[in-house]
N, CA, C and O atoms as a MOPAC input file, in Angstrom:
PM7 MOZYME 1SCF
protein

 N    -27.31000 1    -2.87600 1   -11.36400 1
 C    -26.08600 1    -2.55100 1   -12.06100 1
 C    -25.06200 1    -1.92100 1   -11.12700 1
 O    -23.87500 1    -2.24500 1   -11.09500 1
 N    -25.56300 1    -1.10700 1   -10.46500 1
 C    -24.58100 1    -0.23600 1    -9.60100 1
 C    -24.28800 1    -1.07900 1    -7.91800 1
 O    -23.49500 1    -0.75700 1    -7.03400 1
 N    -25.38500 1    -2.35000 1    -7.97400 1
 C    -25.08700 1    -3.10100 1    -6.71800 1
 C    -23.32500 1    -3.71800 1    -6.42500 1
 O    -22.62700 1    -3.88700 1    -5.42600 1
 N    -23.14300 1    -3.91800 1    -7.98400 1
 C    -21.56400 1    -4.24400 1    -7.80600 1
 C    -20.55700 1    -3.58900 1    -7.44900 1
 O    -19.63300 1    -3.93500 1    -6.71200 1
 N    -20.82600 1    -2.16800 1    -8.23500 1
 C    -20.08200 1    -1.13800 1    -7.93300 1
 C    -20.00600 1    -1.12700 1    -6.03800 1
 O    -18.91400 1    -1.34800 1    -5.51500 1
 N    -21.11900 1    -0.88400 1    -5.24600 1
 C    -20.99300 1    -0.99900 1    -4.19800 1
 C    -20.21400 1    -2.05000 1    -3.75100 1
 O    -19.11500 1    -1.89200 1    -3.21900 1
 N    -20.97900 1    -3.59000 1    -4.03600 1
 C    -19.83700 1    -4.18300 1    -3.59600 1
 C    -18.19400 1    -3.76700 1    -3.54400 1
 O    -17.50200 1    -3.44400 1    -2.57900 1
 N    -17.96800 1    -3.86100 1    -4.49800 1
 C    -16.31900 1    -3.48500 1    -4.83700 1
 C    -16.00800 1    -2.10900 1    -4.14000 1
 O    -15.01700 1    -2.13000 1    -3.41100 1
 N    -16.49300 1    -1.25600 1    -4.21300 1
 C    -16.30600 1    -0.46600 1    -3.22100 1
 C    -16.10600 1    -0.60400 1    -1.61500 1
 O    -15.45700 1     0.33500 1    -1.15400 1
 N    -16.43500 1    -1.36900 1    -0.86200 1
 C    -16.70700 1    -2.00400 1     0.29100 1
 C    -15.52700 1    -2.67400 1     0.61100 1
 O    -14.97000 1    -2.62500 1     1.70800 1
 N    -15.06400 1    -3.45700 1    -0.60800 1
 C    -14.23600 1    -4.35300 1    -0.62500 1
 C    -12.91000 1    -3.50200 1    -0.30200 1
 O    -12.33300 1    -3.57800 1     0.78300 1
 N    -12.48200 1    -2.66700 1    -1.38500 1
 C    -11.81100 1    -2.15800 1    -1.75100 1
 C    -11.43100 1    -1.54200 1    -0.31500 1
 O    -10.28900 1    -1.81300 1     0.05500 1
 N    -12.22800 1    -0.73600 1     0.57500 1
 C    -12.23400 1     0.13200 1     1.55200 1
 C    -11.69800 1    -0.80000 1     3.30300 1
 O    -10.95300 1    -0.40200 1     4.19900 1
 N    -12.46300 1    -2.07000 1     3.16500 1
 C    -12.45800 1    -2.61100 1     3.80800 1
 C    -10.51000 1    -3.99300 1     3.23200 1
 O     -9.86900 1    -4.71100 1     3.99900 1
 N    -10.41100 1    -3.89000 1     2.57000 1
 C     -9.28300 1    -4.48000 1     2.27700 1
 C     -8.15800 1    -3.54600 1     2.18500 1
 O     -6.96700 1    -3.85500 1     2.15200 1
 N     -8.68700 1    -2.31500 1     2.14500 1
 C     -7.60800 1    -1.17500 1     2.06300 1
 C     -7.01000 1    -0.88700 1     3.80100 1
 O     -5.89600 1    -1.05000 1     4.29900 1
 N     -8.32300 1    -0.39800 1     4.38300 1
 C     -8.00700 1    -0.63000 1     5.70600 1
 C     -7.42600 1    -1.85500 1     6.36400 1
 O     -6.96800 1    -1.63600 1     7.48500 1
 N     -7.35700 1    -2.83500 1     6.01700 1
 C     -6.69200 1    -4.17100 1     7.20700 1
 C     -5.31300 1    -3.79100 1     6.14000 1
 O     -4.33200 1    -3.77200 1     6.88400 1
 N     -4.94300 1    -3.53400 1     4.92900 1
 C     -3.94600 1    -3.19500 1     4.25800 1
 C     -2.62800 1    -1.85200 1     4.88800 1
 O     -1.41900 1    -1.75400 1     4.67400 1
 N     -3.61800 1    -0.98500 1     5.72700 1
 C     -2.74200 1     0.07400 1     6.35200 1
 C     -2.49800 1    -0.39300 1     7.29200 1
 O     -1.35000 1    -0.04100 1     7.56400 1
 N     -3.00600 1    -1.23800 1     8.29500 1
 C     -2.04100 1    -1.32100 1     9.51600 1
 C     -0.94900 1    -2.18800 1     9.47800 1
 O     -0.52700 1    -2.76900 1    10.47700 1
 N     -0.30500 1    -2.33500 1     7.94800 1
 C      0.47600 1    -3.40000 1     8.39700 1
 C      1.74100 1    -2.72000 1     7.24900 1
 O      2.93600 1    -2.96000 1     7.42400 1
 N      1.37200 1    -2.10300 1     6.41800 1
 C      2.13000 1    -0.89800 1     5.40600 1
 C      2.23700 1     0.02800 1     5.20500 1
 O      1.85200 1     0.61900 1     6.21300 1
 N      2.67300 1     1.01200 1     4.18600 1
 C      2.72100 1     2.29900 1     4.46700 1
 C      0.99900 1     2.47000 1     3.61300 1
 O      0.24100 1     1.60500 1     3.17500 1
 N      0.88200 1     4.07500 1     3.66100 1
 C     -0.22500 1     4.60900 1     3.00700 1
 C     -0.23400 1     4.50700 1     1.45100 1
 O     -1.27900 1     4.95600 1     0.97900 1
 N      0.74200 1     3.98900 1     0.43800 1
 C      0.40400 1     3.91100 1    -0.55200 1
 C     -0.01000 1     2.70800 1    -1.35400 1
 O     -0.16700 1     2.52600 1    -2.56100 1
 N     -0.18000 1     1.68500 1     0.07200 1
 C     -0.84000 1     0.26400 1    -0.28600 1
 C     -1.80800 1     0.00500 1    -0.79700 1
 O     -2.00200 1    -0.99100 1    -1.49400 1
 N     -3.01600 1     1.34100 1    -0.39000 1
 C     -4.48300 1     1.22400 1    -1.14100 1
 C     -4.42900 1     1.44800 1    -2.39900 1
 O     -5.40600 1     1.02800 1    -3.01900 1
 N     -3.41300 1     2.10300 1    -3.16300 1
 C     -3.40700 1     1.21400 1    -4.73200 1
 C     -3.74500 1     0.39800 1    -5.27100 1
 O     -4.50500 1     0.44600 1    -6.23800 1
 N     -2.85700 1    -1.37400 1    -4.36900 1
 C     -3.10100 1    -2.13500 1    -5.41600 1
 C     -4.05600 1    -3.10300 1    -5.10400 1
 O     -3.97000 1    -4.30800 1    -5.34500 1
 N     -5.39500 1    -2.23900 1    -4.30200 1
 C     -6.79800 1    -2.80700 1    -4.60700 1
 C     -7.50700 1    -2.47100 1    -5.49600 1
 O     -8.42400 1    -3.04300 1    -6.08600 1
 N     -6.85900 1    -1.08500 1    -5.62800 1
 C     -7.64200 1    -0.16500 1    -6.48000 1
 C     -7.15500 1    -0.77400 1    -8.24600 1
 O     -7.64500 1    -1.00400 1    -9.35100 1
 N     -6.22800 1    -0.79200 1    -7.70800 1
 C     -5.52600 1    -1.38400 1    -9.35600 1
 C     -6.23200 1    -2.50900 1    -9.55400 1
 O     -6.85000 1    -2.66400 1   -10.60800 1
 N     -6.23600 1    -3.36300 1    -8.65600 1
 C     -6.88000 1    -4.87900 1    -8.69400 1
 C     -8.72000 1    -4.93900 1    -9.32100 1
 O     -9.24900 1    -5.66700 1   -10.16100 1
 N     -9.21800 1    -3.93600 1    -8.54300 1
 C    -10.56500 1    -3.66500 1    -9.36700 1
 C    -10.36600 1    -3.27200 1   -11.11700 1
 O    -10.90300 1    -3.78300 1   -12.10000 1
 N     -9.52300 1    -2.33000 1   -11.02300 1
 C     -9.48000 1    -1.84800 1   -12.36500 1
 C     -9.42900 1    -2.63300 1   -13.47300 1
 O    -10.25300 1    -2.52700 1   -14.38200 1
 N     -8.09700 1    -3.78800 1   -13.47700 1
 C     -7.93400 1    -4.92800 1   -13.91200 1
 C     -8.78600 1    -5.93000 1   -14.20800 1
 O     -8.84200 1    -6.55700 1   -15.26600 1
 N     -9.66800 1    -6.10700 1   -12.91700 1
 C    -10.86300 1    -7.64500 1   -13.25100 1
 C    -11.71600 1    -7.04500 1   -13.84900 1
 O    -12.26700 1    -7.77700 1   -14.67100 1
 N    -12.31000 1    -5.47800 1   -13.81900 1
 C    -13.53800 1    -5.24600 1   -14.29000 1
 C    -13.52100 1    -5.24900 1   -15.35400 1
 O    -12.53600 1    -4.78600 1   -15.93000 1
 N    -14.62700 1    -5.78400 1   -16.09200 1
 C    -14.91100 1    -5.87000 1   -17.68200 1
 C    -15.50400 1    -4.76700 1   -18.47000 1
 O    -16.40400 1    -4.99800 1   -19.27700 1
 N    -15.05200 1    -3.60500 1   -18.27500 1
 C    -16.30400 1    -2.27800 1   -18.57700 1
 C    -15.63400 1    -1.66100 1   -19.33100 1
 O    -14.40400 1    -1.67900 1   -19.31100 1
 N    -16.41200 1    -0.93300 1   -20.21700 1
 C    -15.49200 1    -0.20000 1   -21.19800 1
 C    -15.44400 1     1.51100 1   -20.91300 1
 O    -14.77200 1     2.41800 1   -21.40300 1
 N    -16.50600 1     1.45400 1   -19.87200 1
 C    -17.00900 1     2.72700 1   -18.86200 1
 C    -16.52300 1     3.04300 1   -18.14000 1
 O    -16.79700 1     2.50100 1   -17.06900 1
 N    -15.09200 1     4.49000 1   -18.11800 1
 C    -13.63300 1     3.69700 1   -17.39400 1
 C    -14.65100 1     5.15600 1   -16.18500 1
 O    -13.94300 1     5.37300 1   -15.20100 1
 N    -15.59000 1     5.76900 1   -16.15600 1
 C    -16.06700 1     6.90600 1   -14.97900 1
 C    -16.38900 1     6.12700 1   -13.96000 1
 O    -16.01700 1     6.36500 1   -12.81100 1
 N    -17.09800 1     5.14200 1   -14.28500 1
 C    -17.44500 1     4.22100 1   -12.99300 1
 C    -16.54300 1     3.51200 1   -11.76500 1
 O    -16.62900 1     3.28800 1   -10.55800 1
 N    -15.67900 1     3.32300 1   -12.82000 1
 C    -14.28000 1     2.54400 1   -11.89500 1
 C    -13.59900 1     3.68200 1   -11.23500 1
 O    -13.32400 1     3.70300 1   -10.03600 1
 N    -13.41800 1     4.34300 1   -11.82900 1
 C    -12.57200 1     5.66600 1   -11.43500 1
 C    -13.76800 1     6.08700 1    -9.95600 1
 O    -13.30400 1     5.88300 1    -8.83400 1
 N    -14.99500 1     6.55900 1   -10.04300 1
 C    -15.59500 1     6.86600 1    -8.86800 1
 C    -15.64300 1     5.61000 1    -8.12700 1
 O    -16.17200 1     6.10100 1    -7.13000 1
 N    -15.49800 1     4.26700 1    -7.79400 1
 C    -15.26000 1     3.73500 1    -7.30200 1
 C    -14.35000 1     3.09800 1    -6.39400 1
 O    -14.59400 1     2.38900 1    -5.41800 1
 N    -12.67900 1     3.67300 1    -7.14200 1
 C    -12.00300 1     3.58700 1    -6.71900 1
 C    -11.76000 1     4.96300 1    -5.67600 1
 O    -11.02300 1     4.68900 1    -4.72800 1
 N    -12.24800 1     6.35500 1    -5.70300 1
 C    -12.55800 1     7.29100 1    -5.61300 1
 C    -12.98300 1     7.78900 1    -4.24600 1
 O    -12.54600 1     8.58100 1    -3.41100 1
 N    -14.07300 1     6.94600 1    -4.38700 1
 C    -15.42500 1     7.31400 1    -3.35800 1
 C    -14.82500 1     6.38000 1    -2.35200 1
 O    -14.82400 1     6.94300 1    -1.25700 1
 N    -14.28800 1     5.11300 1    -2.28500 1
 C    -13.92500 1     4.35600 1    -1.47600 1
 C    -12.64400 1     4.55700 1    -0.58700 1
 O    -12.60200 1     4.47500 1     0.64100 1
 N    -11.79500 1     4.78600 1    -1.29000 1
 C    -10.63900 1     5.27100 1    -0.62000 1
 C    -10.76900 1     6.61100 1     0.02700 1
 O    -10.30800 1     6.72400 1     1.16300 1
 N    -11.38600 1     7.73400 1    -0.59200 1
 C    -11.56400 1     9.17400 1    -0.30000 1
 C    -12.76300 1     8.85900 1     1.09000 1
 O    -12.97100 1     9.96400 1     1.59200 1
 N    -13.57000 1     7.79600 1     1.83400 1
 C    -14.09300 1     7.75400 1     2.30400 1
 C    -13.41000 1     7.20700 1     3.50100 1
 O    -13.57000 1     7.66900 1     4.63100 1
 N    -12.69000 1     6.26500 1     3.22600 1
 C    -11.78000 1     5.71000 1     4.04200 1
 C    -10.67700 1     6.52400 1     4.51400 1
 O    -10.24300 1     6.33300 1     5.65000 1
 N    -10.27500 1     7.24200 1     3.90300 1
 C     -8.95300 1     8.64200 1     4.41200 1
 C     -9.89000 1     9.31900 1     5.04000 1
 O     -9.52900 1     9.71400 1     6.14800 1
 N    -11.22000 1     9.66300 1     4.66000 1
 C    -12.21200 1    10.50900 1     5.64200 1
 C    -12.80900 1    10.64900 1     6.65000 1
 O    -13.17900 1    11.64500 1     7.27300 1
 N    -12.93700 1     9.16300 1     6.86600 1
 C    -13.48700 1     8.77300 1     8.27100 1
 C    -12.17600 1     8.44500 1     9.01800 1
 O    -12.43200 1     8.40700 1    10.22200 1
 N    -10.89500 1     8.19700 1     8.78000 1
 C     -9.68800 1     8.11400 1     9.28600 1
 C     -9.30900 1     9.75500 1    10.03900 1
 O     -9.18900 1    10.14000 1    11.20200 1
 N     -9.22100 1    10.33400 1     8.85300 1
 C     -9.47900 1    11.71700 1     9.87500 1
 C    -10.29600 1    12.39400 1    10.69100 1
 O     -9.84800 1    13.14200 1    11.56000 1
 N    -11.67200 1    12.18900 1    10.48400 1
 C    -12.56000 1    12.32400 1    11.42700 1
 C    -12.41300 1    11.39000 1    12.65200 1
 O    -13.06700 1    11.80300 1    13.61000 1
 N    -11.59900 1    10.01700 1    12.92800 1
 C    -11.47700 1     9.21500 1    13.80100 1
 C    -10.31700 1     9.81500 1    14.80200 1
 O    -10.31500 1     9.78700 1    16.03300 1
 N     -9.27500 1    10.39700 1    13.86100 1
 C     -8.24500 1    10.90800 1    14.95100 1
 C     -8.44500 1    12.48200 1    15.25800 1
 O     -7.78000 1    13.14800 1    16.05100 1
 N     -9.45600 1    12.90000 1    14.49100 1
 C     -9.66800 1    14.60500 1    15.23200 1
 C    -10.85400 1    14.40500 1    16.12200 1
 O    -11.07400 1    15.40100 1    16.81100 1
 N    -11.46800 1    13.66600 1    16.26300 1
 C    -12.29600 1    13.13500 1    17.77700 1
 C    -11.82400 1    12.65600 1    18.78600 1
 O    -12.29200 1    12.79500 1    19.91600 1
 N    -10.44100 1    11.78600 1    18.36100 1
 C     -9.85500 1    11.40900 1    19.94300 1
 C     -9.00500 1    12.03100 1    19.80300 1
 O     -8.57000 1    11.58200 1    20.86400 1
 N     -8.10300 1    12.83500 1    19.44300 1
 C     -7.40900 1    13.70900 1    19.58000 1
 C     -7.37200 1    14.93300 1    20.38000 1
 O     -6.39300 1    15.46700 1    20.90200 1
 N     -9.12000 1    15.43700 1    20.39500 1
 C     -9.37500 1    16.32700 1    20.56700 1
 C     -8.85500 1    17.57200 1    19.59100 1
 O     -8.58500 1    18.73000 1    19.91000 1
 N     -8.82300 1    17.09600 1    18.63800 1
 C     -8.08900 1    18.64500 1    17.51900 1
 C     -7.23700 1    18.66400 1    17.93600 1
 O     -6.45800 1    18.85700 1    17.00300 1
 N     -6.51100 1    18.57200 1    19.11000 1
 C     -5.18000 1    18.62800 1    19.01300 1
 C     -4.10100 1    18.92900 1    17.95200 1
 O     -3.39100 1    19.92800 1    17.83200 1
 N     -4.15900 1    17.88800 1    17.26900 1
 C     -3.26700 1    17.36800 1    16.16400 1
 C     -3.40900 1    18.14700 1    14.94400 1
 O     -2.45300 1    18.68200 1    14.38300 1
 N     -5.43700 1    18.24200 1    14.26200 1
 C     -5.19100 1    18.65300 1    13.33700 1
 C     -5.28100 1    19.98400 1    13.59500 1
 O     -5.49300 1    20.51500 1    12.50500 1
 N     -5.23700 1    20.76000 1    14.39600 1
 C     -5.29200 1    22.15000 1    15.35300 1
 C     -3.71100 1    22.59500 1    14.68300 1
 O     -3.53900 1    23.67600 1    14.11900 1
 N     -2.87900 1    21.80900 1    14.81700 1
 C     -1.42800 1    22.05100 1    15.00800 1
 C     -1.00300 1    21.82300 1    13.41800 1
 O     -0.07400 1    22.50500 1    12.98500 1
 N     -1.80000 1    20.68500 1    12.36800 1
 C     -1.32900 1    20.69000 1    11.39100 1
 C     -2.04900 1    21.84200 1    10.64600 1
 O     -1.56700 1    22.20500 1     9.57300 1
 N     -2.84300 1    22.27500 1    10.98900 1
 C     -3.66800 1    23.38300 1    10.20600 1
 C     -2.77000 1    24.63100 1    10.61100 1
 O     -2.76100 1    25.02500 1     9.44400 1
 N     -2.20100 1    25.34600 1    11.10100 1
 C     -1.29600 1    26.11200 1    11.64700 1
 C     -0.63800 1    26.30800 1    11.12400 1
 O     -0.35900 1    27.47200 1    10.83400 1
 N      0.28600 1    24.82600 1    10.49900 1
 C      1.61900 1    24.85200 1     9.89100 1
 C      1.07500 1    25.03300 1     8.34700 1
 O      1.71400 1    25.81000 1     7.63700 1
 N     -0.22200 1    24.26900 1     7.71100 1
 C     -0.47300 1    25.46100 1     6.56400 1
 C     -1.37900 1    26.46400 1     5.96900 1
 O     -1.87100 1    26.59600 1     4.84900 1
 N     -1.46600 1    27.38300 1     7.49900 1
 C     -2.03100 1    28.37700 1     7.33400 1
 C     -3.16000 1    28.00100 1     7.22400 1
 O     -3.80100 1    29.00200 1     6.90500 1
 N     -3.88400 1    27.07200 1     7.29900 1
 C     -5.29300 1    27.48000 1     6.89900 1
 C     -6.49000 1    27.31500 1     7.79400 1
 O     -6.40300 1    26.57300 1     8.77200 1
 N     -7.60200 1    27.95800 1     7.52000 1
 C     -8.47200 1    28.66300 1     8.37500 1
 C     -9.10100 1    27.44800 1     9.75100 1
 O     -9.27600 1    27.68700 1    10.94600 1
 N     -9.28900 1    26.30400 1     9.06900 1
 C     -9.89300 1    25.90500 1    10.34100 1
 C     -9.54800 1    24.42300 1    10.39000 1
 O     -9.18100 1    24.16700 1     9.24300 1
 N     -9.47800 1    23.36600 1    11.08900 1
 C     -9.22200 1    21.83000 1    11.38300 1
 C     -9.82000 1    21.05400 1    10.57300 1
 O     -9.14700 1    20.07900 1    10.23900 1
 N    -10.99100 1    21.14000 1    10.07100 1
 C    -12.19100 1    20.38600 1     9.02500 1
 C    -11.39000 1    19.96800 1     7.46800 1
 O    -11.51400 1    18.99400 1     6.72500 1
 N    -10.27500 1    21.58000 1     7.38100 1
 C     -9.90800 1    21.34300 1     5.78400 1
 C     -8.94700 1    20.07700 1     5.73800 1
 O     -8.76200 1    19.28900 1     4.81100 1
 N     -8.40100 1    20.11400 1     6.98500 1
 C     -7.07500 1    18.71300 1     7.32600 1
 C     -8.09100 1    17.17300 1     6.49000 1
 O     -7.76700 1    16.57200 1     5.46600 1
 N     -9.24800 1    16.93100 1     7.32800 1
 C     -9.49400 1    15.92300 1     6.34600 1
 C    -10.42800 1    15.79800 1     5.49900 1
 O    -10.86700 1    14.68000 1     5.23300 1
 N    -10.91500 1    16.93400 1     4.90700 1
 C    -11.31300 1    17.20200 1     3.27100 1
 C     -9.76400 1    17.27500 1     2.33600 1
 O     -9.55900 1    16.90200 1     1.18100 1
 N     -9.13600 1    17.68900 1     2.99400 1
 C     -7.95200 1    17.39100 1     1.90500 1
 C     -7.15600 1    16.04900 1     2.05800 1
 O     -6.33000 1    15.64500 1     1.23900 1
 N     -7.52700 1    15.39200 1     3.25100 1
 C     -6.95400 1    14.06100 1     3.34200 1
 C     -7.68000 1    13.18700 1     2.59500 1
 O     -7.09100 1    12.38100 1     1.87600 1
 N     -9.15100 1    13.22600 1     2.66500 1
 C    -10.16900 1    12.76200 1     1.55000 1
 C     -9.90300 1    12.51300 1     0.34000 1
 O    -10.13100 1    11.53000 1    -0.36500 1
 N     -9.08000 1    14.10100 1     0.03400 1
 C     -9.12000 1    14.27300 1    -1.35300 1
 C     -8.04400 1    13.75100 1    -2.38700 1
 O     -7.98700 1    13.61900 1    -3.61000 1
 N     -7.09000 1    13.48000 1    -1.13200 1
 C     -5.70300 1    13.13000 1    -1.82200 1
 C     -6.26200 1    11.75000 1    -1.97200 1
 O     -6.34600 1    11.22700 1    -3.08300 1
 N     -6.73000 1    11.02100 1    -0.63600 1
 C     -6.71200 1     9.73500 1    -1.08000 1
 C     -7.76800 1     9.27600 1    -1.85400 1
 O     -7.87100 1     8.05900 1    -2.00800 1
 N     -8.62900 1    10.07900 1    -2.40800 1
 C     -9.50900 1     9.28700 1    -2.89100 1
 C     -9.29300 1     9.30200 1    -4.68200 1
 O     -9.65700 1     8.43500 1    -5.47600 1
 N     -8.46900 1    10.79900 1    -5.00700 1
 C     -7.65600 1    11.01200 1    -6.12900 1
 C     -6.41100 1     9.64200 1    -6.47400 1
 O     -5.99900 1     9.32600 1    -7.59000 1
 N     -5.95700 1     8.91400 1    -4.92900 1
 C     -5.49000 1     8.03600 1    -5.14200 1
 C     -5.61300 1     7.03000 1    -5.71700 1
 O     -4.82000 1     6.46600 1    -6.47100 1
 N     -7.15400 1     6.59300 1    -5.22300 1
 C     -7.67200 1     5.69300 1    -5.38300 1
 C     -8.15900 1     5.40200 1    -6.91200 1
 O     -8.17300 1     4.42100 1    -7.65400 1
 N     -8.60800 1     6.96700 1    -7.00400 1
 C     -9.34000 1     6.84900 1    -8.34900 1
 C     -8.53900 1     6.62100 1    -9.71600 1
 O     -8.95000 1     6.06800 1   -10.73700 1
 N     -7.32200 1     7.17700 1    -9.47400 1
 C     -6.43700 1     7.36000 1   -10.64200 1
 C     -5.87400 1     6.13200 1   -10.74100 1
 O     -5.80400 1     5.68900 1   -11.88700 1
 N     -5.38600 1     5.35000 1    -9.72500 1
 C     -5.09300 1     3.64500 1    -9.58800 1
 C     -6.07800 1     2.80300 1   -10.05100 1
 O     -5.62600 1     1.68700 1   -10.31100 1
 N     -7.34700 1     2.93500 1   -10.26500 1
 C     -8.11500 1     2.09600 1   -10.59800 1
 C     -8.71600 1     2.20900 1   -12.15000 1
 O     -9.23600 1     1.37900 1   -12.89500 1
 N     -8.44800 1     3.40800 1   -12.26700 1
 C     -8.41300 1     3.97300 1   -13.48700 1
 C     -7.21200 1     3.56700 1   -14.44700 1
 O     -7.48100 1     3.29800 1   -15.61800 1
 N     -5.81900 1     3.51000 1   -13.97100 1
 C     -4.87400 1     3.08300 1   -14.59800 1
 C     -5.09300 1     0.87900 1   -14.59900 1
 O     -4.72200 1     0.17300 1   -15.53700 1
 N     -5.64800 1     0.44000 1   -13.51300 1
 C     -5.80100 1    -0.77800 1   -14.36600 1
 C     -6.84900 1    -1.06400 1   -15.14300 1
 O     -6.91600 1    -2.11700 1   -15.77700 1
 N     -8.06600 1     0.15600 1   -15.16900 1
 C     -9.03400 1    -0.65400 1   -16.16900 1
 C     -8.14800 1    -0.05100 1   -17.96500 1
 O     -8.53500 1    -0.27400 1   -19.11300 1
 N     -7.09800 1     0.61000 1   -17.55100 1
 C     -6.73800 1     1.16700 1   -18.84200 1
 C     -5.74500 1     0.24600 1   -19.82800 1
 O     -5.47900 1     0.14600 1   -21.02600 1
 N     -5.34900 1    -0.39500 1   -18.48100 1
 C     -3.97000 1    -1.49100 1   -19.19800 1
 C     -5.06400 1    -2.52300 1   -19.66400 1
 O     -5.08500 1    -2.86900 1   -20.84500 1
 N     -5.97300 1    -3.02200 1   -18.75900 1
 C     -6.91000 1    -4.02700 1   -18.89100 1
 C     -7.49500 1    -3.41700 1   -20.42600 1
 O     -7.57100 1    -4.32700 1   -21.25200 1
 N     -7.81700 1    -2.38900 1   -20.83000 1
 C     -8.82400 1    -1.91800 1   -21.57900 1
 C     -7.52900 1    -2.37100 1   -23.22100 1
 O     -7.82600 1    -2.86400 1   -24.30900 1
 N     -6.28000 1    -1.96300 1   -22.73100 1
 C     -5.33700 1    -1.88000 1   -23.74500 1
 C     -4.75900 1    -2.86200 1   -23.88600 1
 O     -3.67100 1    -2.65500 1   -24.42300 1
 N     -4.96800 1    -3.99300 1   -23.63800 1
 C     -4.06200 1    -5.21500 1   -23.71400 1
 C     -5.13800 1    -6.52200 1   -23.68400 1
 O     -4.88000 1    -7.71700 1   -23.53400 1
 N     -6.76900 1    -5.67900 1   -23.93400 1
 C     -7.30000 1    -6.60100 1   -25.00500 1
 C     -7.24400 1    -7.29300 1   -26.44500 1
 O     -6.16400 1    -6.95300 1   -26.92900 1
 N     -7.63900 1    -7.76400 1   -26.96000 1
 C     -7.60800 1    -7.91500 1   -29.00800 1
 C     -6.09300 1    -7.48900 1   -29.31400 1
 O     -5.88100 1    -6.70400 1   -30.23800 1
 N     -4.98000 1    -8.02900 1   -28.50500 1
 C     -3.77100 1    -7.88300 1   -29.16500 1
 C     -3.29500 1    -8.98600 1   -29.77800 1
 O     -3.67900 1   -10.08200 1   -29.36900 1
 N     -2.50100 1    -8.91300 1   -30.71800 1
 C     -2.55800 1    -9.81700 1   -31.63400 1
 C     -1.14300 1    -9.54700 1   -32.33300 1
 O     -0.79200 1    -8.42600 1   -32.70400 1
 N     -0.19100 1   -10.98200 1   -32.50000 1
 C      0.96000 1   -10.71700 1   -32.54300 1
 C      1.48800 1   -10.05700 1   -34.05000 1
 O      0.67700 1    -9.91900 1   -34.96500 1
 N      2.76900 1    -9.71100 1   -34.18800 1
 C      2.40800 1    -8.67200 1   -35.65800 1
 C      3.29300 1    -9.83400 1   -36.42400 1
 O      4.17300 1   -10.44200 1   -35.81500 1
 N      2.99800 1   -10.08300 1   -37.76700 1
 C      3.38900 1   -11.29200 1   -38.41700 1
 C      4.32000 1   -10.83000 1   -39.22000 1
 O      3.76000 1    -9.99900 1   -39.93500 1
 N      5.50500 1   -10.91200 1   -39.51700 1
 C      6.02800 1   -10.24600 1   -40.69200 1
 C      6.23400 1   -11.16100 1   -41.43700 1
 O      6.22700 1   -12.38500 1   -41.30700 1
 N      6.49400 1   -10.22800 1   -42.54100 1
 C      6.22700 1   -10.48200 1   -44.24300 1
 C      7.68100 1   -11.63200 1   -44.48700 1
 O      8.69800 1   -11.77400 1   -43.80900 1
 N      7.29600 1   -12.19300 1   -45.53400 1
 C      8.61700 1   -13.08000 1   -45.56500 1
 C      9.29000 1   -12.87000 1   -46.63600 1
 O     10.03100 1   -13.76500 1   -47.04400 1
 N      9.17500 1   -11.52100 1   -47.39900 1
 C      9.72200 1   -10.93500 1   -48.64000 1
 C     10.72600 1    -9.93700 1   -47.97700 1
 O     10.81500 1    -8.76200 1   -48.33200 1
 N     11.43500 1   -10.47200 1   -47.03800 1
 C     12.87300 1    -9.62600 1   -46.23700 1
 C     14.24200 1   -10.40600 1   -46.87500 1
 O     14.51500 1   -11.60600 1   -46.89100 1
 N     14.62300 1    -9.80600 1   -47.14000 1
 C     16.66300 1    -9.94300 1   -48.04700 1
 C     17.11100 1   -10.45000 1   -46.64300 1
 O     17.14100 1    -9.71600 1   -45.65600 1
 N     17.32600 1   -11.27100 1   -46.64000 1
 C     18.30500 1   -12.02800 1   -45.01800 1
 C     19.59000 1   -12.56200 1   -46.21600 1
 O     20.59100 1   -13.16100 1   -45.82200 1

C-alpha cells in the first residue's frame, strides 16, 4: 500500500529537482499539486506527508549540499543575520518551509480533486414567471 506512496514520492523529488534548475523555487508545487489531483484517496494525511516528506527532503539535502561545499561559509553568515544559535537551523528550517510547501500543494489538489467529484448540474424548476 505504502509502495506507491514511495513511488510518488521519488517522483515528485526527483522531478522537483530537474524542475529547479531551470525555475524559480516555487516550481515544486505543481508536482505536488499534480500528485494531489491523480490520486484517488479519500485519505487526504497520506498525500499531504508525501508531498511533505519529499520536498522537505529535497530542500534538506540541498542545504546540507551547499553547507559542505561551502564550508559554512554561507550558512555561517545567514545564521548571523537571524540571530540564531548555530548553521544546522539554516536547513531544518529550509526543510521545513519546503516541505510545508510541498505538503500543503498536494493537499490542495487532492482537495479540488476530492471536491469536484459527484457534481452534478443543478436543474431548475420550470414553474418560473418569464
Amino acid at each position: 500500500m505504502y509502495n506507491n506512496y514511495i513511488i510518488y514520492g521519488a517522483s515528485i523529488a526527483i522531478g522537483s529537482s530537474l524542475l529547479q534548475l531551470f525555475f524559480p523555487w516555487w516550481i515544486v508545487v505543481f508536482p505536488c499539486f499534480a500528485l494531489g489531483v491523480l490520486k484517488q484517496k479519500q485519505n487526504f494525511l497520506p498525500i499531504f506527508l508525501t508531498g511533505f516528506i519529499s520536498i522537505g527532503l529535497l530542500w534538506g539535502v540541498y542545504a546540507a549540499m551547499i553547507q559542505i561545499y561551502t564550508g559554512s561559509e554561507l550558512s555561517h553568515r545567514v545564521a548571523e543575520m537571524f540571530q540564531l544559535p548555530s548553521n544546522d537551523f539554516i536547513g531544518i528550517i529550509s526543510a521545513l518551509i519546503g516541505g510545508f510547501t510541498g505538503g500543503l500543494s498536494a493537499l490542495c489538489g487532492a482537495l479540488i480533486n476530492w471536491a469536484s467529484k459527484d457534481l452534478k448540474p443543478v436543474e431548475r424548476s420550470s414553474s418560473s414567471s418569464e
